[in-house]
Biopython code that builds the backbone (N, CA, C, O; Angstrom):
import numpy as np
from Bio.PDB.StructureBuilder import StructureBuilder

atoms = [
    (1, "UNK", "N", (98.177, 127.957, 93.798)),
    (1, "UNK", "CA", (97.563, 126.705, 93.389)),
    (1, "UNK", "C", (96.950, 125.980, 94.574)),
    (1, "UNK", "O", (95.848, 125.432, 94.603)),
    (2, "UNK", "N", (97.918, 126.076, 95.625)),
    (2, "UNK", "CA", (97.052, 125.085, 96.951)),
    (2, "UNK", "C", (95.782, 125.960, 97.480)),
    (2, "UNK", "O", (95.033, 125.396, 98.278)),
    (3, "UNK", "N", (95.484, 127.316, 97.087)),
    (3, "UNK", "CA", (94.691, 128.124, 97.628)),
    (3, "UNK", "C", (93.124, 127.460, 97.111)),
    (3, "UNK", "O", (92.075, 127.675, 97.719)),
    (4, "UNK", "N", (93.247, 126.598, 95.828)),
    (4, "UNK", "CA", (92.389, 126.420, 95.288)),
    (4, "UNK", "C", (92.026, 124.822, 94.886)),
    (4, "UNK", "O", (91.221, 124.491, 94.015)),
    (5, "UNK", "N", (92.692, 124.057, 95.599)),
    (5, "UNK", "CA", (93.462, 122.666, 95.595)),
    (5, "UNK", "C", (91.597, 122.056, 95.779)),
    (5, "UNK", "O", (91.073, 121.323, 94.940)),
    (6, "UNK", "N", (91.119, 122.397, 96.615)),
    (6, "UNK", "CA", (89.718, 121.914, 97.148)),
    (6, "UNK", "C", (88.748, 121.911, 95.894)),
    (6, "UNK", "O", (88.128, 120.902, 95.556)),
    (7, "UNK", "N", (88.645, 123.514, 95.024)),
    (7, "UNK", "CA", (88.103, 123.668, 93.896)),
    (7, "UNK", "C", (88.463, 122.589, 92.909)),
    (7, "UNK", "O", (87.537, 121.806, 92.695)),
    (8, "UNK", "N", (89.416, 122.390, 92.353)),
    (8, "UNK", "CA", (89.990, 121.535, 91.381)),
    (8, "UNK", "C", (89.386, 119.921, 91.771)),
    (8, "UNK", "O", (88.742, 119.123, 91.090)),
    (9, "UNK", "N", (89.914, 119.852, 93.183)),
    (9, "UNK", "CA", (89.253, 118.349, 93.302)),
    (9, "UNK", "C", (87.747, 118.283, 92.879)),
    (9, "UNK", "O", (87.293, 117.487, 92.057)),
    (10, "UNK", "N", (87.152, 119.085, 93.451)),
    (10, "UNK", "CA", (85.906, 119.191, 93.362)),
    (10, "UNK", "C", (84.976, 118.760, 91.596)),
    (10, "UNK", "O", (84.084, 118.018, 91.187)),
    (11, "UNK", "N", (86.043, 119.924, 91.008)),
    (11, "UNK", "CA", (86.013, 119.751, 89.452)),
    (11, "UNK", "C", (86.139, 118.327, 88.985)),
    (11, "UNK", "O", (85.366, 117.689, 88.271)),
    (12, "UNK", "N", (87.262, 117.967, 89.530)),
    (12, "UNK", "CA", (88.029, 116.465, 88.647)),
    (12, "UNK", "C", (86.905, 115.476, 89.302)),
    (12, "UNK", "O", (86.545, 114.495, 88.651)),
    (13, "UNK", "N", (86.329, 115.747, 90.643)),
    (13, "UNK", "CA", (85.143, 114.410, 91.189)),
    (13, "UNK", "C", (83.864, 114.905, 90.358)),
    (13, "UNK", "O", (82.872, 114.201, 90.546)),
    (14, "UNK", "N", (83.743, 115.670, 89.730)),
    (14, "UNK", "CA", (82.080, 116.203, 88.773)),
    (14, "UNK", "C", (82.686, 115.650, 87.846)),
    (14, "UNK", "O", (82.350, 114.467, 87.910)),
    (15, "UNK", "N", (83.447, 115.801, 86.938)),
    (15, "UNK", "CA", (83.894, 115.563, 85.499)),
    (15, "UNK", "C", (83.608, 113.556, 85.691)),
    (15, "UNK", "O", (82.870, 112.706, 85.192)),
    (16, "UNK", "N", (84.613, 113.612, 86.625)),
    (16, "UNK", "CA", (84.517, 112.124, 86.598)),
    (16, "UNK", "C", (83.467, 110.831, 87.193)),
    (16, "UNK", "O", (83.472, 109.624, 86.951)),
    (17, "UNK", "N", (82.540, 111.727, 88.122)),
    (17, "UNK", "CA", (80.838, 110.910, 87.958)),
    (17, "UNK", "C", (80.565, 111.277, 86.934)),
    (17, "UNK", "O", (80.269, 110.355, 86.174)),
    (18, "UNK", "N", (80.506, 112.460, 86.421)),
    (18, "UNK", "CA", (79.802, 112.385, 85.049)),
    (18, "UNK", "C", (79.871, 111.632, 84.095)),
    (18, "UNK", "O", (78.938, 111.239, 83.394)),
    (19, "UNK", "N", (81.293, 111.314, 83.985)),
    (19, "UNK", "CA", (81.863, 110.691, 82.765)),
    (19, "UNK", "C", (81.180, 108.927, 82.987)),
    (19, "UNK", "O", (80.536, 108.247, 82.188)),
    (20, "UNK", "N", (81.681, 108.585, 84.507)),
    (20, "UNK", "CA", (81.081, 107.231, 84.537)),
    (20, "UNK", "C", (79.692, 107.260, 84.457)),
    (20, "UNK", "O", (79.199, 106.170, 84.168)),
    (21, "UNK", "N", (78.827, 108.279, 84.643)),
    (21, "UNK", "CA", (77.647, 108.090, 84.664)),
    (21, "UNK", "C", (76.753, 108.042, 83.110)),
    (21, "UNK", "O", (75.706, 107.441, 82.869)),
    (22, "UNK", "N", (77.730, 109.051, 82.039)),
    (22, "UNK", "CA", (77.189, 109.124, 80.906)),
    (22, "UNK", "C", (77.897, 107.654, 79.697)),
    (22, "UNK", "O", (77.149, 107.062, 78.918)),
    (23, "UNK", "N", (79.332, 107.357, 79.819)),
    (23, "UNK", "CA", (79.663, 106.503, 79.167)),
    (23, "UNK", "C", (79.555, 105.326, 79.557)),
    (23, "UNK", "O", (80.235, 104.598, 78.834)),
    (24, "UNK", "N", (78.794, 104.521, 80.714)),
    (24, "UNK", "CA", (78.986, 103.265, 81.137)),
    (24, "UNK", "C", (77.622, 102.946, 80.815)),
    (24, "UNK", "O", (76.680, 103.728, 80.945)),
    (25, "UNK", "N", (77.526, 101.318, 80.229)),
    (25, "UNK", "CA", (76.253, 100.955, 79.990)),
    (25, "UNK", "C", (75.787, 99.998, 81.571)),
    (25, "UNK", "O", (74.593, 99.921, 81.862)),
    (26, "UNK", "N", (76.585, 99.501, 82.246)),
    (26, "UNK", "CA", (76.574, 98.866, 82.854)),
    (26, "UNK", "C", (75.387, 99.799, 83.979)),
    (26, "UNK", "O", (75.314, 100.995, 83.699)),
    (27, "UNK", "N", (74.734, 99.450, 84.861)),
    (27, "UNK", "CA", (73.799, 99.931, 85.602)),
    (27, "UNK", "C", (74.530, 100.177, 86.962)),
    (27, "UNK", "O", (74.806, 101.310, 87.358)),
    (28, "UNK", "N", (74.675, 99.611, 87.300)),
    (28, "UNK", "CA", (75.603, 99.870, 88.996)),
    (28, "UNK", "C", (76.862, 100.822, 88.399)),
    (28, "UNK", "O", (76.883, 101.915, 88.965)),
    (29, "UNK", "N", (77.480, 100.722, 87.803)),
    (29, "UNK", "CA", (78.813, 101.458, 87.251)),
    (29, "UNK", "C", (77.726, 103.176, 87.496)),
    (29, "UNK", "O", (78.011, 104.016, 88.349)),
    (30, "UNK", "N", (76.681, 103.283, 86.633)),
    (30, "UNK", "CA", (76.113, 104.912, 86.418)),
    (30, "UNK", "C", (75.585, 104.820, 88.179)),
    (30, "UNK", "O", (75.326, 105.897, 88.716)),
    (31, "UNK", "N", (75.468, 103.732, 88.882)),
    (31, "UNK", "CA", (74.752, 104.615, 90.245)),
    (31, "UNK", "C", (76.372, 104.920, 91.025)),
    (31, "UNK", "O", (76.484, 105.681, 91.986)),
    (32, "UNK", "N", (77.385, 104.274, 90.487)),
    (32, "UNK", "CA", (78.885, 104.369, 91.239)),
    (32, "UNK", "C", (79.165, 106.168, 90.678)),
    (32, "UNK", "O", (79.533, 107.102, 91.390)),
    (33, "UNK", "N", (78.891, 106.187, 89.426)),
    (33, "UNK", "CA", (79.289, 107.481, 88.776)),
    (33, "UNK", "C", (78.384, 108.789, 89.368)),
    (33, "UNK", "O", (78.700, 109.978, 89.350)),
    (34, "UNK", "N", (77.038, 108.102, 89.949)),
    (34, "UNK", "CA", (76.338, 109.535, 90.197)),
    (34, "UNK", "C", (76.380, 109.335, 91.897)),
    (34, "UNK", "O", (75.527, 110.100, 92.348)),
    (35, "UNK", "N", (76.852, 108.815, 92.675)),
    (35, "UNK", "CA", (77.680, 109.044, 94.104)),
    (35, "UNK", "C", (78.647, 109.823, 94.029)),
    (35, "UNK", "O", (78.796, 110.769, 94.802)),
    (36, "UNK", "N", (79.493, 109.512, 93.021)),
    (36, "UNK", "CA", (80.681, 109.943, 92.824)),
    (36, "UNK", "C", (80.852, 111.168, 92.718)),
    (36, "UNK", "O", (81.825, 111.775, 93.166)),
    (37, "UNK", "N", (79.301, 111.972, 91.711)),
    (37, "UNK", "CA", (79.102, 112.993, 91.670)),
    (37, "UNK", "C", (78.679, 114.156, 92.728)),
    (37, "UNK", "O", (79.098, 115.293, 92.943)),
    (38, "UNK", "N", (77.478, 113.204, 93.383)),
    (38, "UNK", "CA", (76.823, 113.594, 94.742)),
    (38, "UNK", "C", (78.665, 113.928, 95.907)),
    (38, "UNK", "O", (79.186, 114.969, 96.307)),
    (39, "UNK", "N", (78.904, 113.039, 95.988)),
    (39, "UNK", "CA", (80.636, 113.551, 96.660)),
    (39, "UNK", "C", (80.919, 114.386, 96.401)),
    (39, "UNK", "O", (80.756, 115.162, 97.343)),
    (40, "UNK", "N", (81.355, 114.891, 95.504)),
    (40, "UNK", "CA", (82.043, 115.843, 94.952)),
    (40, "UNK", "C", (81.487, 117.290, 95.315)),
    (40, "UNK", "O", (82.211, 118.201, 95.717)),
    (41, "UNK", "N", (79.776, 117.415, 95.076)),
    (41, "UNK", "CA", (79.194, 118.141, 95.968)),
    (41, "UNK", "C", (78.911, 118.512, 97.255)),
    (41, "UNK", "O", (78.761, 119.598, 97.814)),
    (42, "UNK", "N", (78.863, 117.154, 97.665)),
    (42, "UNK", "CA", (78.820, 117.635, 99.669)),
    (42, "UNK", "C", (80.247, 118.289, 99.579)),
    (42, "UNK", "O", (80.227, 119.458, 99.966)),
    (43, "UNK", "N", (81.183, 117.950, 99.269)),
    (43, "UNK", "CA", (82.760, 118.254, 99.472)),
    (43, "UNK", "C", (82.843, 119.644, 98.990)),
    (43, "UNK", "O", (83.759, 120.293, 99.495)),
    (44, "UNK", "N", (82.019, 120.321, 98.035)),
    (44, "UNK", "CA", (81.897, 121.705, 97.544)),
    (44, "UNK", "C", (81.384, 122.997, 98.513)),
    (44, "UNK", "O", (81.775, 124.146, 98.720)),
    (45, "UNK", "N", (79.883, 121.824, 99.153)),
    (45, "UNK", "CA", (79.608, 122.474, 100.141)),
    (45, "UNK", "C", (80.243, 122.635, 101.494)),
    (45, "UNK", "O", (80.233, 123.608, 102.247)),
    (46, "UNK", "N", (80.807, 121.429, 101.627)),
    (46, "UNK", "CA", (81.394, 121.785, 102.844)),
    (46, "UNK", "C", (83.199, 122.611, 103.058)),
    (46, "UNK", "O", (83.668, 123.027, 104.117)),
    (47, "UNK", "N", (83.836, 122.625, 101.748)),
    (47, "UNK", "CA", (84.676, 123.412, 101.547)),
    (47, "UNK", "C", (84.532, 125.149, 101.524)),
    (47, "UNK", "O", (85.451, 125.902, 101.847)),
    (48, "UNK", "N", (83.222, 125.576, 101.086)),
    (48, "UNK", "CA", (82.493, 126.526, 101.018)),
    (48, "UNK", "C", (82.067, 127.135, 102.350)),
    (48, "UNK", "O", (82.122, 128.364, 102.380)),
    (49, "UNK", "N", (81.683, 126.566, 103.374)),
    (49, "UNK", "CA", (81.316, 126.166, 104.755)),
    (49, "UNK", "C", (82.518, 126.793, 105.256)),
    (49, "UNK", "O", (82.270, 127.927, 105.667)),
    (50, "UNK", "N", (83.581, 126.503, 105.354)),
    (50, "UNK", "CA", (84.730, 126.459, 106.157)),
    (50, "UNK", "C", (85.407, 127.834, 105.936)),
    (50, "UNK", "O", (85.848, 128.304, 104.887)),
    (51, "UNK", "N", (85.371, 128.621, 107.788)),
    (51, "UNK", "CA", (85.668, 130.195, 107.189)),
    (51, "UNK", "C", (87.486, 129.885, 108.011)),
    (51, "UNK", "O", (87.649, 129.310, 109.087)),
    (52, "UNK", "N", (88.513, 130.404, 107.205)),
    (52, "UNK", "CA", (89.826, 130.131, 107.798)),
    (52, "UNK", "C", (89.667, 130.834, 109.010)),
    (52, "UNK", "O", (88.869, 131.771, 109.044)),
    (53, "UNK", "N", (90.476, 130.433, 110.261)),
    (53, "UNK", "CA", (90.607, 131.310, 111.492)),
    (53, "UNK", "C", (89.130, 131.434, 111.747)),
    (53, "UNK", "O", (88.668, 132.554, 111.964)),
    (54, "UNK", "N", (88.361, 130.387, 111.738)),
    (54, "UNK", "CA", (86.711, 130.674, 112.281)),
    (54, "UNK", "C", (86.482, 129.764, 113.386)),
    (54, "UNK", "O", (87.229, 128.796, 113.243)),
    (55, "UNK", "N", (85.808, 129.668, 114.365)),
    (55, "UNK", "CA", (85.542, 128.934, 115.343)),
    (55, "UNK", "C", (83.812, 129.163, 115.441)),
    (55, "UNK", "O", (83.089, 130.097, 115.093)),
    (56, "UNK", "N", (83.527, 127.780, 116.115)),
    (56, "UNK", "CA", (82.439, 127.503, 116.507)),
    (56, "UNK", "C", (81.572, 128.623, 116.660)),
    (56, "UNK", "O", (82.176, 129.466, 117.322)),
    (57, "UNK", "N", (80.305, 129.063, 116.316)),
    (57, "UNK", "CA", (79.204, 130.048, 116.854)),
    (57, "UNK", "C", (79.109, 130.145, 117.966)),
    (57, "UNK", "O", (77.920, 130.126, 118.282)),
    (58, "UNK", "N", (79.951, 130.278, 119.036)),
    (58, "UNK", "CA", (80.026, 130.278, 120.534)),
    (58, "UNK", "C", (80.010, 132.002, 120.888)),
    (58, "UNK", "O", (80.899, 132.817, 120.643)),
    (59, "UNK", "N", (78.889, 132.193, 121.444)),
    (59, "UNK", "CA", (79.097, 133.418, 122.062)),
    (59, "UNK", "C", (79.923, 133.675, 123.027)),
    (59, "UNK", "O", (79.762, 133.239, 124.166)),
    (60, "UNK", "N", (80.909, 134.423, 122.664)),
    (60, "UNK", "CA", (82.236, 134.436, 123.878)),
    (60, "UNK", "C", (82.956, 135.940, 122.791)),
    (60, "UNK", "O", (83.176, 136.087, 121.589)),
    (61, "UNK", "N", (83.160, 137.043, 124.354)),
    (61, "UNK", "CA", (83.896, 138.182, 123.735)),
    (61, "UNK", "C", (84.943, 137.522, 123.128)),
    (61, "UNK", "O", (85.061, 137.996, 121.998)),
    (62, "UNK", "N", (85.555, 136.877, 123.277)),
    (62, "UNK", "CA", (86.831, 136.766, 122.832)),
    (62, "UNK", "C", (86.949, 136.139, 121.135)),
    (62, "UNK", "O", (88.072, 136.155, 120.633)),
    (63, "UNK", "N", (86.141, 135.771, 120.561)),
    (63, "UNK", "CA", (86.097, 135.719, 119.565)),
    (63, "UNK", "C", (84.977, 136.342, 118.585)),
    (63, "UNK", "O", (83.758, 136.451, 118.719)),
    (64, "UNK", "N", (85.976, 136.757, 117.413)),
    (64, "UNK", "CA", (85.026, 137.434, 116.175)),
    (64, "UNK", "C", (84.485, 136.780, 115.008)),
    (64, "UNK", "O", (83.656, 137.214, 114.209)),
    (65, "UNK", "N", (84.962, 135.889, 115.027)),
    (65, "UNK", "CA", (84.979, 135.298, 113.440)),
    (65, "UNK", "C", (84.658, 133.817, 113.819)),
    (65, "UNK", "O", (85.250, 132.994, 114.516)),
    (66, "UNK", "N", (83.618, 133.791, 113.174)),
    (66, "UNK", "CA", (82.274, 132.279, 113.156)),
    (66, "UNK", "C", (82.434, 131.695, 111.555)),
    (66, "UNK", "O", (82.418, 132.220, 110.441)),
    (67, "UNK", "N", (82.599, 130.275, 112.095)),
    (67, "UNK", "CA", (82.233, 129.739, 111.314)),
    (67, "UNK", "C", (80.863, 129.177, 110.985)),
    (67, "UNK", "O", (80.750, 128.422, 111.950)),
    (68, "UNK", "N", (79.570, 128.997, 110.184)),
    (68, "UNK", "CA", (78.575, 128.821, 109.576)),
    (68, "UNK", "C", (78.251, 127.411, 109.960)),
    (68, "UNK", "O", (78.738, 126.641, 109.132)),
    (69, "UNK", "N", (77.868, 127.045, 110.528)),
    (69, "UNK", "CA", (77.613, 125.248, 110.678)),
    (69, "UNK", "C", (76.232, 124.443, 109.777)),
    (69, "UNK", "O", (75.741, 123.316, 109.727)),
    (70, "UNK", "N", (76.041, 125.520, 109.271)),
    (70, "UNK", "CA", (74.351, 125.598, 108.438)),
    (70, "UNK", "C", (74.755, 124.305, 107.429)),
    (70, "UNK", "O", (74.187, 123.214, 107.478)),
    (71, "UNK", "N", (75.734, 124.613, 106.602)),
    (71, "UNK", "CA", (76.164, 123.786, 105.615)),
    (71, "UNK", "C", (76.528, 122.127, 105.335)),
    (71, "UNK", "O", (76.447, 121.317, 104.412)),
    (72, "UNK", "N", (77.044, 122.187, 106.959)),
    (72, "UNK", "CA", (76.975, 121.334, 107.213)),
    (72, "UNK", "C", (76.540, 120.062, 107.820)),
    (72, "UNK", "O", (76.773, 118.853, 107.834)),
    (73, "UNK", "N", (75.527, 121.295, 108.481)),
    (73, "UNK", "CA", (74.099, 120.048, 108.835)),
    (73, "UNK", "C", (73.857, 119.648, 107.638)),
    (73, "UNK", "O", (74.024, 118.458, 107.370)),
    (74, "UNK", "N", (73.429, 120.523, 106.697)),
    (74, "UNK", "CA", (72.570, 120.509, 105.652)),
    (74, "UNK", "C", (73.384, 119.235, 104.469)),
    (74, "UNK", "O", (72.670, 118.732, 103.602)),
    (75, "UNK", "N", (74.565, 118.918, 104.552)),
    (75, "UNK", "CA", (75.500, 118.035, 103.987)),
    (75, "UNK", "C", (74.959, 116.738, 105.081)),
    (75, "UNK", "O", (74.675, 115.654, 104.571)),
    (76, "UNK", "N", (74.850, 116.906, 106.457)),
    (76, "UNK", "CA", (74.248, 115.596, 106.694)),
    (76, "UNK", "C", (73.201, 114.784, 106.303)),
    (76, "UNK", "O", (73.122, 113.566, 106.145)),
    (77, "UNK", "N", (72.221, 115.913, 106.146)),
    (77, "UNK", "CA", (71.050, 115.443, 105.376)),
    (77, "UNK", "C", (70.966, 115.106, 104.001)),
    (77, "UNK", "O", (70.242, 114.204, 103.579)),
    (78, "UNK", "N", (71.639, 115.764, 103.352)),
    (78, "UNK", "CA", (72.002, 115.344, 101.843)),
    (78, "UNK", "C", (72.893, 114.077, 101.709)),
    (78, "UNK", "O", (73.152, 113.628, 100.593)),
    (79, "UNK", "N", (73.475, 113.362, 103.120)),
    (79, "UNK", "CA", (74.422, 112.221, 102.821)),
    (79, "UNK", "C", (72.806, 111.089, 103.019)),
    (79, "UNK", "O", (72.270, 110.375, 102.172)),
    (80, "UNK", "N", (72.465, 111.313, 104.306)),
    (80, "UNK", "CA", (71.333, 110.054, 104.470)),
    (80, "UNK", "C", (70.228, 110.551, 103.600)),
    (80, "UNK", "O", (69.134, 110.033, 103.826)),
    (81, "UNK", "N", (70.283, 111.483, 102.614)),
    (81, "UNK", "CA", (69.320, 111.102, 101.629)),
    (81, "UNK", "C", (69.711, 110.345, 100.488)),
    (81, "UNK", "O", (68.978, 109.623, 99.813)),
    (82, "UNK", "N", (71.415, 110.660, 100.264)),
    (82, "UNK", "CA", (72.327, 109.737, 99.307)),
    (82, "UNK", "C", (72.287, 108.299, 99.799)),
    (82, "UNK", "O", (72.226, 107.318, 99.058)),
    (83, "UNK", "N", (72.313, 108.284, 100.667)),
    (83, "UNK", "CA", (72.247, 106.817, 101.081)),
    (83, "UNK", "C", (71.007, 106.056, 100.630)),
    (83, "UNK", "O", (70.943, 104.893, 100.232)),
    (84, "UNK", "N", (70.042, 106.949, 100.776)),
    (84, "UNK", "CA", (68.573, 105.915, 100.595)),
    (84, "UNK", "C", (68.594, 106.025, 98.925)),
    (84, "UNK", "O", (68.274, 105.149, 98.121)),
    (85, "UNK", "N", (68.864, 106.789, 98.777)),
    (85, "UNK", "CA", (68.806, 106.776, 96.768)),
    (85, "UNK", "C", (69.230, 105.973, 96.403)),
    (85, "UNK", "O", (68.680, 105.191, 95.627)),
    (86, "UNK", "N", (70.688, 105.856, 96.959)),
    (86, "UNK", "CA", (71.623, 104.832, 96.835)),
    (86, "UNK", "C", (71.042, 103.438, 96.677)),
    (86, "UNK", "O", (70.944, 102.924, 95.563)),
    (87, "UNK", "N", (70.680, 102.861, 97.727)),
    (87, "UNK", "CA", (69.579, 101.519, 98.266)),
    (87, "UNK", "C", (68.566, 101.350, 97.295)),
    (87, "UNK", "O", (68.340, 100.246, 96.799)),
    (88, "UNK", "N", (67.847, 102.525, 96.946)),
    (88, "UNK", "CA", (66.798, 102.352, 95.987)),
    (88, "UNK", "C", (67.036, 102.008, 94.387)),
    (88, "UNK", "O", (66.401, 101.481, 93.474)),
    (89, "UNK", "N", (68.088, 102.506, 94.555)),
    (89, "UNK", "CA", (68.643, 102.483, 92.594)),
    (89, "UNK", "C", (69.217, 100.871, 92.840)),
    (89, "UNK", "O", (68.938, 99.924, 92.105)),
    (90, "UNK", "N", (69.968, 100.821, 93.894)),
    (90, "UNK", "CA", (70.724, 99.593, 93.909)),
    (90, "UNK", "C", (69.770, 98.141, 93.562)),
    (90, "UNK", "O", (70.076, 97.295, 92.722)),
    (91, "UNK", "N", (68.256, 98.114, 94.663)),
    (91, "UNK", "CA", (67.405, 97.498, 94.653)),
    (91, "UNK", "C", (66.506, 97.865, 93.059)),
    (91, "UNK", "O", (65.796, 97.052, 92.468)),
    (92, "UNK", "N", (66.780, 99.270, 92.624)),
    (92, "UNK", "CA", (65.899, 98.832, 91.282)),
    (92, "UNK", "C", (66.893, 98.130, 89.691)),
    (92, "UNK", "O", (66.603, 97.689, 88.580)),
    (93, "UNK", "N", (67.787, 98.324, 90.271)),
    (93, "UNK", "CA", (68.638, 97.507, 89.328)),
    (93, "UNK", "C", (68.686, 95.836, 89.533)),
    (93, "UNK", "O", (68.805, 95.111, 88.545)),
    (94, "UNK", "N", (68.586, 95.291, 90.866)),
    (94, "UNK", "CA", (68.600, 94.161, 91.250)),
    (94, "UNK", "C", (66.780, 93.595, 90.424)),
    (94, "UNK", "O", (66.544, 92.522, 89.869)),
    (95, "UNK", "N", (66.225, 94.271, 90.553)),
    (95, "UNK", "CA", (64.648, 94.059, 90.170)),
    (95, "UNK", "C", (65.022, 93.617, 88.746)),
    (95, "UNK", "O", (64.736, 92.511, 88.288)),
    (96, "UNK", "N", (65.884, 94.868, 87.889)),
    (96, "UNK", "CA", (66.104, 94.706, 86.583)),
    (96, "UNK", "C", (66.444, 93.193, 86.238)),
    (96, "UNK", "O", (65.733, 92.387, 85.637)),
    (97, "UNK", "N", (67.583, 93.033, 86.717)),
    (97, "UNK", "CA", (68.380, 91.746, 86.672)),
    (97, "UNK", "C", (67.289, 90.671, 86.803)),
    (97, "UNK", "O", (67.125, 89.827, 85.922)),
    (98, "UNK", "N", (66.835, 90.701, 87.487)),
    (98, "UNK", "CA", (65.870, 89.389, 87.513)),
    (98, "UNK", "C", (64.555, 89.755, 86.379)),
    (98, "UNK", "O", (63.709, 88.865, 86.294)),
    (99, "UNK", "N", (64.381, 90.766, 85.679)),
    (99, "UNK", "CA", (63.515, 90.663, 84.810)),
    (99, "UNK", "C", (64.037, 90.586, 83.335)),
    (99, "UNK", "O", (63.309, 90.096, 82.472)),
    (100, "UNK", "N", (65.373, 91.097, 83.010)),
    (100, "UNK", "CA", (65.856, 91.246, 81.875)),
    (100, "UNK", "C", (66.999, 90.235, 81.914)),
    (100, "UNK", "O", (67.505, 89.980, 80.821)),
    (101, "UNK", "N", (67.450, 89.666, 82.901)),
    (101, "UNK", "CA", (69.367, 89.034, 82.796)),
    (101, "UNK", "C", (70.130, 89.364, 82.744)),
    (101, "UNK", "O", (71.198, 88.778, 82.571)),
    (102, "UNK", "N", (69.898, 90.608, 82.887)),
    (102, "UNK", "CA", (71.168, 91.394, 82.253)),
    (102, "UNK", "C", (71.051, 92.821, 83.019)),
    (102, "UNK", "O", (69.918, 93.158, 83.363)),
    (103, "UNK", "N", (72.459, 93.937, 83.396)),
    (103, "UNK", "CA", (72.025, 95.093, 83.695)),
    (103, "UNK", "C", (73.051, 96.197, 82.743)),
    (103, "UNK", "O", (73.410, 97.302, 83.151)),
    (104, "UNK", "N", (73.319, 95.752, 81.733)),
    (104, "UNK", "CA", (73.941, 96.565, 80.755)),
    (104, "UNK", "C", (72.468, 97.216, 79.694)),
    (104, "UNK", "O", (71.462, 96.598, 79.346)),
    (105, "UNK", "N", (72.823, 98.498, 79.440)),
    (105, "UNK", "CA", (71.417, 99.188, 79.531)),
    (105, "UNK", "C", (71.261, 98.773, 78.169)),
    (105, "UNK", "O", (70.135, 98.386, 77.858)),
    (106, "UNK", "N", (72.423, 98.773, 77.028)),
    (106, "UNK", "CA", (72.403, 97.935, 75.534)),
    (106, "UNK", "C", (71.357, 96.647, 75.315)),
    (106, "UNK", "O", (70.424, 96.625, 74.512)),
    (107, "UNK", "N", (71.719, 95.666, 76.161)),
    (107, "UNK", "CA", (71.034, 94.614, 76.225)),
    (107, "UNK", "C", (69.398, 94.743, 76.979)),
    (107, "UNK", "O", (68.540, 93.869, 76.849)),
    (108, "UNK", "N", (69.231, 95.885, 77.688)),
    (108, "UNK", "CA", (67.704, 96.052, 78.133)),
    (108, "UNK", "C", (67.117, 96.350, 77.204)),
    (108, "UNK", "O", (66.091, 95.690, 77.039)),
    (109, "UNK", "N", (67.398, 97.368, 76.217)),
    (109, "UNK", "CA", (66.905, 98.132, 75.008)),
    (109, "UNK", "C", (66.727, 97.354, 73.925)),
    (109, "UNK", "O", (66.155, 97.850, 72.954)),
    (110, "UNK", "N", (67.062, 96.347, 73.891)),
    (110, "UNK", "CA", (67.392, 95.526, 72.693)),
    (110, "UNK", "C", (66.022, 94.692, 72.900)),
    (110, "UNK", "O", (65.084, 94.672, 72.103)),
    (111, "UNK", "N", (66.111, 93.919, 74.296)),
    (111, "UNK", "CA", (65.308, 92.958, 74.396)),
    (111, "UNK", "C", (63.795, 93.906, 74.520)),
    (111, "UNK", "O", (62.816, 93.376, 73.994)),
    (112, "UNK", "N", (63.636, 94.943, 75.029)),
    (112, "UNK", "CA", (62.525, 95.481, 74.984)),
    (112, "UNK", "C", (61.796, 95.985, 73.012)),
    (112, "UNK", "O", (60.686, 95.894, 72.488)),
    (113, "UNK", "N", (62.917, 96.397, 72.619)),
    (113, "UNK", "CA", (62.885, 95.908, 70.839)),
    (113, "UNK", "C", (62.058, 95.530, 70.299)),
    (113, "UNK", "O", (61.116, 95.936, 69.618)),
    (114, "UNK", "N", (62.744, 94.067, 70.889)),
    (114, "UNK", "CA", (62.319, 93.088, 70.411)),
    (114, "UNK", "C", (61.161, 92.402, 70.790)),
    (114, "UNK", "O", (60.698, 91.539, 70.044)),
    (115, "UNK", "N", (60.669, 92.663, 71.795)),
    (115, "UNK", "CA", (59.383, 92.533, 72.221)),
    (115, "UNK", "C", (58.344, 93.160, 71.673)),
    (115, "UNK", "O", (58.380, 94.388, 71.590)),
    (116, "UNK", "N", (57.406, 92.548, 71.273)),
    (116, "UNK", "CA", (56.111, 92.993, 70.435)),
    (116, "UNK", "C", (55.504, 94.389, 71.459)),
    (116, "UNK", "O", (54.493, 95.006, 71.125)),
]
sb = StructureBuilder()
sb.init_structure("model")
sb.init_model(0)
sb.init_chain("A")
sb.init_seg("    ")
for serial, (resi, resn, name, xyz) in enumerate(atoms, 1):
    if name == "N":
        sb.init_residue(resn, " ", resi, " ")
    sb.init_atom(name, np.array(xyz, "f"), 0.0, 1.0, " ", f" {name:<3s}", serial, name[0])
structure = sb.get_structure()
């Protein structure tokens, strides 16, 4: 079971952005749920990344077994691109609010409705 402890988390952090992201009407709640999700992935990749008994790509006889560092650049870049998404959803929800009053997605839909 602990062999696979990383997998499972991984699972239970997808299930559960998802869940906040598909059942919450609230607008910030679905950008909390799809971070939540984005996590769960860098954490996939970088669990994936990680070779047991591996050390640095250092050319040196004395070691055989490398670990991949690819993944985890590549998780850096996928965090400061989470970040700016982040900022952007945050700021287009703030836009919302000041055009609708509201950021529960029920009450956007309604008032748009109701608009001719």
């Amino acid at each position: 079971m602990s062999a696979y402890f990383n997998y499972w988390a991984v699972f239970a952090l997808m299930l559960l952005g998802l869940y906040a992201t598909i059942a919450s009407d609230n607008l910030v709640k679905k950008v909390v749920g799809l971070n939540i999700f984005q996590t769960s992935v860098f954490f996939l990749f970088i669990t994936m990344g990680k070779v047991g008994g591996g050390t640095a790509p250092i050319a040196d006889s004395q070691y055989t077994l490398y670990s991949n560092p690819l993944p985890h650049v590549l998780i850096l870049t996928a965090i400061v691109v989470s970040v700016a998404t982040t900022a952007l959803a945050l700021a287009l929800v703030i836009r919302i609010r000041e055009s609708y009053s509201s950021i529960e997605e029920s009450d956007i839909q309604a008032e748009d409705e109701a608009q001719p």
